[in-house]
N, C-alpha and C positions, 0 to 999 in steps of 0.2 A: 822210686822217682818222686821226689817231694812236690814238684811243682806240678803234676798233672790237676790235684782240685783245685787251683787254678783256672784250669781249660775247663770245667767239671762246673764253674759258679757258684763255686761254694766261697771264696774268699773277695773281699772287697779290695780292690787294688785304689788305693788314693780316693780322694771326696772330692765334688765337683759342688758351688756353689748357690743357689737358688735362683742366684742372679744371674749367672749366666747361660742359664736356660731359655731359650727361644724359642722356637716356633715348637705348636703344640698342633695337633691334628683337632683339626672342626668334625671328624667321621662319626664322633660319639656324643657330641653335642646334642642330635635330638633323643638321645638315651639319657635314661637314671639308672647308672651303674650299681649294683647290689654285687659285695663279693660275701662271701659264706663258704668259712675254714669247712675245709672238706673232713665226711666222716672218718675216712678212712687214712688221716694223720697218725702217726706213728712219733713217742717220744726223741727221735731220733732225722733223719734228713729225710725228706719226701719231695721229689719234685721230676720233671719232664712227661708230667701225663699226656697218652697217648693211645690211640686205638686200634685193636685187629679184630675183623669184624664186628661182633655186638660188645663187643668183651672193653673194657678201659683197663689201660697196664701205666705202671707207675714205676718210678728209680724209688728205692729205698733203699737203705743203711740200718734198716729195721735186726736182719737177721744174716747171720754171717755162714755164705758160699761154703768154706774150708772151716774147720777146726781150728788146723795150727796157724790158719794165717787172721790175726786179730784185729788189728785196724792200721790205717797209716800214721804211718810215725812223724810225718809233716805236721799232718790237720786234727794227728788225738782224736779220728774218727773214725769208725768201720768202713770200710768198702762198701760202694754203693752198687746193689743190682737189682736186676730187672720182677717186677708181683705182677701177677695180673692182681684185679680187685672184684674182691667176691662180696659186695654188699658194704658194710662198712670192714673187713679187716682184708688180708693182704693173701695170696697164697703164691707157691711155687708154681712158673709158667708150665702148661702143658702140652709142651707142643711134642709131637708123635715126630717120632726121623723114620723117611724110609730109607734110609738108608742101617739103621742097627734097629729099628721095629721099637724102639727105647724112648725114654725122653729125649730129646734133643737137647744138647748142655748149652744151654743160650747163657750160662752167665757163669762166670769165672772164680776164681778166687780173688780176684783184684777189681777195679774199678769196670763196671760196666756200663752201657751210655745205653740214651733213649733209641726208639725203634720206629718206623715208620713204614705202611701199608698203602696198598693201592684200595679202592672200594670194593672190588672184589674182595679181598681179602687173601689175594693166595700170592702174592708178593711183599717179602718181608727183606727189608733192611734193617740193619741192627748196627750199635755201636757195640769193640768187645775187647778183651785182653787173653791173646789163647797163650801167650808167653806163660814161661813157669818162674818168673820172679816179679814183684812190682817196677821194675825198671823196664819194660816191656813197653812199647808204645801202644794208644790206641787206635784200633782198624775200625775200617766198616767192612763187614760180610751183608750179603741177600741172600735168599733162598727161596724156592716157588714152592706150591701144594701141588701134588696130585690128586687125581680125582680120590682117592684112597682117604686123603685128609691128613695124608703125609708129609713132609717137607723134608725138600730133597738135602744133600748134605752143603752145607753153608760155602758159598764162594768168596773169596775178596775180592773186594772191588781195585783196578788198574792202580788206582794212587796213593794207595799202604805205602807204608816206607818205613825201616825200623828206624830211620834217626827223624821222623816227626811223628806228629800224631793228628791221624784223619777220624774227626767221631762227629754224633750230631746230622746224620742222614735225615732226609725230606725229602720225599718224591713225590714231586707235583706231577702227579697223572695226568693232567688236561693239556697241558706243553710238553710231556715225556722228559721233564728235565727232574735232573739228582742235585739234590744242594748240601753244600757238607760243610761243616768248619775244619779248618788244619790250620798248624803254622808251619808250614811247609818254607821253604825261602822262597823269594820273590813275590812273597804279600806286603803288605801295609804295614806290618808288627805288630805281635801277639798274636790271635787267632783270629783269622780270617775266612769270608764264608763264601764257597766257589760252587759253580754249577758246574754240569755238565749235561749232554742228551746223554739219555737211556730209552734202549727200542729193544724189544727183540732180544736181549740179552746181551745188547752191545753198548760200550760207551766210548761216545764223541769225546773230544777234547776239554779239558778243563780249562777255566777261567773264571777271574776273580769277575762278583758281582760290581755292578760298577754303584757307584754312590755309596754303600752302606759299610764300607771296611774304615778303620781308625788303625792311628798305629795302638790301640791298646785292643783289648780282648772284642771280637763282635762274631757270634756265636749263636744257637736256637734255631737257624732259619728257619719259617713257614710260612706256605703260600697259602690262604684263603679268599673264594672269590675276589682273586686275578691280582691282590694284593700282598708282596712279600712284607712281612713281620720277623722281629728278629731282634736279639737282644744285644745291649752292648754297654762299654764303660763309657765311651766314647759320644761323641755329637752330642755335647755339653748336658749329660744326663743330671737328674734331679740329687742324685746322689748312689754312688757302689754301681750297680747292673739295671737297668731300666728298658724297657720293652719300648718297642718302635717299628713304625710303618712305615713302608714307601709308597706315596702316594703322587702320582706324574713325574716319577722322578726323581721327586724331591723327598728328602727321610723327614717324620716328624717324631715326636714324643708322643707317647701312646695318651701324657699325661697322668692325674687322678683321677680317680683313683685307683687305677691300675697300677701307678709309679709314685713311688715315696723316696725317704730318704735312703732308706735302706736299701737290700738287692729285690729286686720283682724282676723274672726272665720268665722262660719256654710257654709261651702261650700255646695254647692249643682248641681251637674251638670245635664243638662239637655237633651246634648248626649256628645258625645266623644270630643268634639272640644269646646262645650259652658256649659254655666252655668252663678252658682251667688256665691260671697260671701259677706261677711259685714262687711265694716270698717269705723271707724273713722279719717281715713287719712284728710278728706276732711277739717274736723272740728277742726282738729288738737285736738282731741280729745273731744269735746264738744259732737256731739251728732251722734249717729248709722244711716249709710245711705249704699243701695245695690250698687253693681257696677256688670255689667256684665260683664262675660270674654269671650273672643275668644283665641284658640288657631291655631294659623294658620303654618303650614309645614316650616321651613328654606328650609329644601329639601325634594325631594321626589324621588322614584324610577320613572321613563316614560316607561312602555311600548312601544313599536312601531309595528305595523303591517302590514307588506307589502305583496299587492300581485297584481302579474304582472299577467296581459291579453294579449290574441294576439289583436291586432288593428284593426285586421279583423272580427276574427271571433267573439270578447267578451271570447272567453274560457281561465281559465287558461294554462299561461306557466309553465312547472316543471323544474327542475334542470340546475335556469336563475341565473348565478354566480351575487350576488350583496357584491358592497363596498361599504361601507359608511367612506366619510372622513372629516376631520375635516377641514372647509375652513382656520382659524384662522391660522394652527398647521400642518396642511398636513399630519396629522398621520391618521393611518387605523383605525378608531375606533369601524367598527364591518366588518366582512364577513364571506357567509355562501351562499348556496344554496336553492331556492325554492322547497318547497312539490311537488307530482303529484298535488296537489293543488294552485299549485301558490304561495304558501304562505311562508314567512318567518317571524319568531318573532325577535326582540330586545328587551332588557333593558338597561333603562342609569339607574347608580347606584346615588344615591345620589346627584340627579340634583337642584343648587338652585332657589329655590320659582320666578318666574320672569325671572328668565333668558332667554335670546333667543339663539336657537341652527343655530347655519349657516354650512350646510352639502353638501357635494354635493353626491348624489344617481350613481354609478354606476351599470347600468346593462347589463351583458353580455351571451348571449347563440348563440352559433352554429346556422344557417336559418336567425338569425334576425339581423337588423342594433343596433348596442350596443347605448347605451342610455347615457345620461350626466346628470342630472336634480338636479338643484339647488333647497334648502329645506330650508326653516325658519322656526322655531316653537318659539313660547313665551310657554314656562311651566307656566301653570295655576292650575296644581292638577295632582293625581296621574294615571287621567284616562289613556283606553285604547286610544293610536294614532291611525287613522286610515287612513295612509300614502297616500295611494291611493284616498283618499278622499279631499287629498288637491291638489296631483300633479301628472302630469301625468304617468301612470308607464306601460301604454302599450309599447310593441314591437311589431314593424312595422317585416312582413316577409318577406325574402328574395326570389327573383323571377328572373326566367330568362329575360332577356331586360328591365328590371327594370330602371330606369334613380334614380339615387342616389342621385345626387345633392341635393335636398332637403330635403330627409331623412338624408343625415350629415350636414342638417344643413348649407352646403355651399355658400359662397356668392358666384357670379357669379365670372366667373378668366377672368379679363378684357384684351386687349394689347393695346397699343396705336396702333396710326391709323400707317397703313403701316409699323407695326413691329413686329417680333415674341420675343421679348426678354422678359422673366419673370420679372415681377413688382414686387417690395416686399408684396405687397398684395396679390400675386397672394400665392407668396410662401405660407403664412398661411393659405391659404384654399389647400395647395396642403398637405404639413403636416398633413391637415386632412384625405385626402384620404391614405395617407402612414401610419397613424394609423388605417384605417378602415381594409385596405387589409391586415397589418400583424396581427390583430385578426381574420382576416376570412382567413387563409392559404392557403385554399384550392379555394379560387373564383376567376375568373378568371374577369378583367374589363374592356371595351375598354373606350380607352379617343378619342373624338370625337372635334376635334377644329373646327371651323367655323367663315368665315368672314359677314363683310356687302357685300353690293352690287356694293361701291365702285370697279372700276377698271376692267379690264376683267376678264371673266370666269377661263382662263388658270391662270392667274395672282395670282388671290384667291386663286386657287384649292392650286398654290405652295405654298403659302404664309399661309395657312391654315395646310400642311403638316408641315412646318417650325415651326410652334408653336404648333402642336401637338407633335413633335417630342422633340422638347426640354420638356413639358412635361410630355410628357413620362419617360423621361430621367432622370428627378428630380427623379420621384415615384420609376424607377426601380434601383438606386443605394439603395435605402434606404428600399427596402422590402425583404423579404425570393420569393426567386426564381422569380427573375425578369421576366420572362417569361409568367407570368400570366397578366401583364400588355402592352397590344395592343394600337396602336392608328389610327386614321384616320382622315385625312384632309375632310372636307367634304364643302369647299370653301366656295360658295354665296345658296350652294343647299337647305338648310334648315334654313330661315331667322325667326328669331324668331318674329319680326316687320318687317308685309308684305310691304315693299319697294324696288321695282324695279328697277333698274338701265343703264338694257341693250339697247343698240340703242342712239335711240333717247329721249328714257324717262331718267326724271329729276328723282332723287331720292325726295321725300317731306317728307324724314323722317329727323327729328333733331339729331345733334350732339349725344343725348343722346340716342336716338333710334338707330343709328347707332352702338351705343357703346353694347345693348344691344344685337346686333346682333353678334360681334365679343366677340366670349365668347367658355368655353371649358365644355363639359362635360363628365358625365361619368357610362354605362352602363354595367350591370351583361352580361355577355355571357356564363358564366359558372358556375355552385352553386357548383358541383365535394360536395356537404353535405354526410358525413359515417352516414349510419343508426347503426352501430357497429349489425346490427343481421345478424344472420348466418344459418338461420330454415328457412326463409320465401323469399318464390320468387320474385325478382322486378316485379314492374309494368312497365308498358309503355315502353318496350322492352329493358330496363338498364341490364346489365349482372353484374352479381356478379364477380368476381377478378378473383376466382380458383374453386367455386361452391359453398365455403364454407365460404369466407371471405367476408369483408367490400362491402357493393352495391353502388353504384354509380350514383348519379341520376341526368339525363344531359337534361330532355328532360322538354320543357315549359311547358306540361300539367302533370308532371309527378309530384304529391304531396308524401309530404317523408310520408304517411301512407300502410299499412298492412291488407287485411283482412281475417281471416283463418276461416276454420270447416263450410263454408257457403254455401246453398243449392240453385241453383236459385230456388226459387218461386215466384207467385207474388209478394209478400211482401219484395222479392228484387229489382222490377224490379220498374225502374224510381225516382225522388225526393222522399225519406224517411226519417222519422226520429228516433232517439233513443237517451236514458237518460243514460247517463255515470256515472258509480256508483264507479267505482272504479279502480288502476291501480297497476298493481303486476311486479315486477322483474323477475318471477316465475310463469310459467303457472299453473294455478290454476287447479286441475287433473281435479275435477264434481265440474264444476260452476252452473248444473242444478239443484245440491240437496244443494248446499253454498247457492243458493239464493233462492231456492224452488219456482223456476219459470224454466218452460222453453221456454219462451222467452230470454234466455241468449244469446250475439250477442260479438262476439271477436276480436276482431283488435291488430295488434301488432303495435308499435312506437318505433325507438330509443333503440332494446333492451327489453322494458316494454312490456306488457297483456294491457289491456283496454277492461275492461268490461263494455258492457250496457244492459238495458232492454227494453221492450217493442220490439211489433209485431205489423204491420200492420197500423203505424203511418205514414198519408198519411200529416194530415196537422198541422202544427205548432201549433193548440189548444190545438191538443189533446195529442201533444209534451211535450206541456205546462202544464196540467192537472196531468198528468202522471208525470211529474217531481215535483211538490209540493205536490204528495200524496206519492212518495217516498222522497222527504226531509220530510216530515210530521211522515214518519216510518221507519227514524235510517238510511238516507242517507242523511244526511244537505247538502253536496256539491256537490249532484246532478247536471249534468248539459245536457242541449242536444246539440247533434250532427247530424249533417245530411250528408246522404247519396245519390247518384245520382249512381242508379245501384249498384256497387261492389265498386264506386267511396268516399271517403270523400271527402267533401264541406265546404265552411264556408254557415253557418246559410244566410247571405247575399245574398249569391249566390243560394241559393237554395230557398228564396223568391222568386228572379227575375224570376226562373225558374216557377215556381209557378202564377204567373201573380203578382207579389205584395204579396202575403199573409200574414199578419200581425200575 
């Protein structure tokens, strides 16, 4: 039968012009297609890859079925059959028959076609030639596995016919439909590609695909996520056989470079992003070889997810103002506020493939020292970022006598020897403190100058005033209510590098040591932090404004937390602990029947409820225990807290209390 390679895609029937190519499919647009001639090319025809279970099978003309039958006398080529593919080369299919306990002869002496499987893997469609001459048309048979791993003996399918040829099965499992090419009559002309339903081992009626048949060859069919693909000469291809979708209906060109001048047919993908198809490009048309494809993102959406902790304790911060800006462009490119969770999401829309993000992170809440944090990401795919995982997004808390300098970050504010005049250096670290105190409005800072040991006591003391004073003087023209900012000359009294100088003794410290000595700092004296609540009484002897308004809380051991409804009993009495489940705006009426425990323990913050569970938690194991058996059951952010009598603690501090406990 000289004309079956033909049906087969091995011959170019007529050339279609560049020009009259049209509509092209936009589906691969946000991809950069990479094809890459597959290992397992054979000097000879290769093409309809396809899969049965983990296994990938291939048409080749590599190696010949029969002896005495040598190739076809049409195409001067061997008969093409079915390999599976063992790595890069080719081997004979093994499929077990239970019916003769033997191989199963899935492939003929004459032309044999591609195969297709359900996902299980125990439904096999095949194209075949069981005739004993090449004149013989081609069939589709299927055949199932038994549990055994056997397959049962090959059935034909209802629409064989010895005077056409039915090859080129597709069974799209998710609609139960069979799709086959034949040139049966009553098609378009040449080969055309019809479904049918298949259930159960029965099939519905055939009928032609609608849109995708020409009167000239259209053949390959396959469905991939809900989309038929399918090859053809026809719908003004780029030139020979060219690969094409239907998309709403409408057929497009799959395009480049998928599609050349040459034949490119039987796509086959193997997930979303890869696969195979087969052309002739390489040979410029001589003889059929696989190329694999990748399709890889131009851009992608990035997630980001941040979430800020205190520094002390590990517990989330809630409503921590973050910017995100753009270092290139100084545009605000996202902000937004923390969960009671600590948490804030981003998305970058349409980020491209590779590129590096250069951001700087700001974060700002009320209590804590505001944060600056530079941020580089390389976009590698569309995963979740997991912000916190690269950089640091703790906030340090704010405290009475606190020494600041290093929580901004500060270089030391140097003067020369025997002068109080501000250095230009000094100024860019003073600017820092002039933007720390005007986002904290309310704290109050002493600047603290100090000399070396050079000169006498009196001398220093003045000399020490003199440059405290001037900066001071910088900070309070350029902040909201000057008056928050104190300063003190504190001479030779507190030498950072223990070098003495009075009397008779020789200083032995160097130049630099000296230098390190005459230096300015600068201390919280005053937090003045609004809890904004109005229901709950201060601690540590702070008086609310009018009884009713903002509390004020001035005193070093005095933490900005709340605890209401609370009984002494033992189980309040000394280092305890508890699992924080959750945090309300809104006091919660019966958190005893919400949470059908009562063990329910209540603290107010800022305004907010804070609820936790657990009773009679002495040591941090059993802290522990009890907090991943409620994330385990519908509280994932669980976290524990500790308490010292009526007091909150950080976790830290309630170890040491504890002798160490881990």
């Amino acid at each position: 039968m000289t004309f079956i390679r033909q049906f087969l895609a091995f011959v170019v029937v007529g050339a279609f012009s560049l020009s009259a190519w049209s509509q092209t499919t936009k589906s691969f647009d946000p991809y950069e297609v990479t094809l890459t001639p597959a290992c397992f090319n054979t000097p000879y025809d290769d093409f309809a890859t396809r899969k049965l279970g983990d296994k990938i099978y291939v048409l080749s003309a590599a190696k010949n079925a029969c002896e005495d039958v040598d190739m076809d006398e049409f195409a001067k080529k061997p008969f093409s059959d079915l390999y599976e593919v063992d790595g890069c080369n080719l081997k004979e299919p093994s499929l077990m028959s239970a019916e003769t306990h033997e191989l199963m002869l899935i492939n003929t002496c004459f032309y044999d076609g591609p195969i297709s499987t359900n996902a299980k893997g125990d439904l096999l469609f095949f194209t075949n030639n069981y005739g004993s001459d090449k004149n013989e048309k081609l069939t589709v048979y299927y055949s199932t596995k038994n549990a055994k791993g056997e397959w049962t003996k090959p059935l034909p399918v209802p629409f064989n016919n010895d005077k056409y040829n039915v090859t080129h099965p597709f069974f799209d499992e998710k609609n139960k439909l069979l799709y086959f090419s034949s040139d049966m009559p009553g098609g378009k002309g040449g080969m055309d590609i019809y479904k049918c339903t298949f259930e159960n081992g029965k099939f519905g009626q055939k009928e032609l695909v609608r849109n995708v048949n020409t009167d000239k060859n259209d053949i390959f069919p396959l469905v991939f996520n809900d989309k038929l693909y399918f090859t053809s000469q026809g719908h003004n291809s780029m030139g020979g056989y060219d690969l094409f979708v239907v998309e709403n209906l409408e057929v497009f060109n799959m395009g480049a470079p998928f599609n050349t001048t040459f034949d490119d047919l039987a796509i086959f993908f193997t997930d979303s992003k890869n696969g195979y198809i087969t052309s002739n490009r390489g040979t410029t048309g001589s003889t059929d070889d696989i190329y694999a494809f990748n399709l890889k993102e131009k851009f992608v959406d990035v997630p980001l997810e941040y979430v800020v902790t205190d520094a002390q304790t590990g517990e989330p911060v809630s409503d921590v103002a973050i910017r995100i800006i753009d270092d290139s462009t100084g545009i605000v490119l996202f902000s937004g506020t923390t969960s009671e969770f600590g948490k804030l999401s981003q998305l970058l829309d349409s980020i491209p493939m590779e590129s590096q993000l250069h951001f700087t992170i700001y974060l700002d809440k009320e209590g804590y020292v505001s944060k600056e944090i530079p941020f580089t990401y390389t976009v590698i795919d569309s995963s979740l970022v997991t912000v916190a995982s690269l950089v640091d997004l703790t906030l340090e808390p704010l405290s009475l006598e606190q020494e600041i300098t290093a929580l901004l970050g500060l270089k030391s504010i140097y003067y020369d020897f025997d002068k109080a005049d501000l250095r230009p250096d000094a100024i860019i670290e003073l600017d820092k403190v002039v933007r720390f105190m005007n986002k904290h409005a309310k704290i109050e800072v002493e600047l603290g100058s100090h000399t070396d040991c050079r000169g006498s006591l009196a001398y220093n003391q003045k000399l020490s005033d003199n440059r405290a004073l001037n900066a001071a003087n910088y900070i309070k023209a350029r902040i909201s209510n000057p008056e928050r900012i104190t300063y003190k000359g504190y001479g030779e009294t507190q030498l950072k590098v223990d070098c003495p100088c009075e009397g008779k003794a020789k200083s032995q410290c160097s130049d630099l040591e000296n230098q390190l000595n005459r230096r300015t700092e600068f201390i919280i004296k005053s937090l003045n932090i609004t809890t904004g609540s109005a229901k709950v009484a201060p601690k540590g002897g702070a008086e609310a404004t009018d009884g009713k308004g903002n509390v004020v809380i001035q005193e070093t051991n005095a933490e900005d937390f709340r605890l209401t409804n609370l009984v002494d009993t033992e189980e309040m009495q000394g280092v305890h602990f508890r699992v924080q489940v959750e945090s309300s705006t809104a006091q919660i009426p019966n958190p005893t029947a919400k949470y059908k425990r009562d063990d329910v323990y209540e603290y107010e913050h800022e305004g907010s409820y804070k609820y936790c569970l657990g009773a009679g938690l002495h040591t941090l194991e059993d802290a522990v225990k009890l907090q991943n058996q409620l994330r385990a059951n519908g509280y994932p952010e669980a976290f524990i807290v500790a308490f010292n009598n009526r007091s909150r603690i950080s976790i830290e501090q309630a170890k040491k209390m504890l002798g160490g406990q881990k």
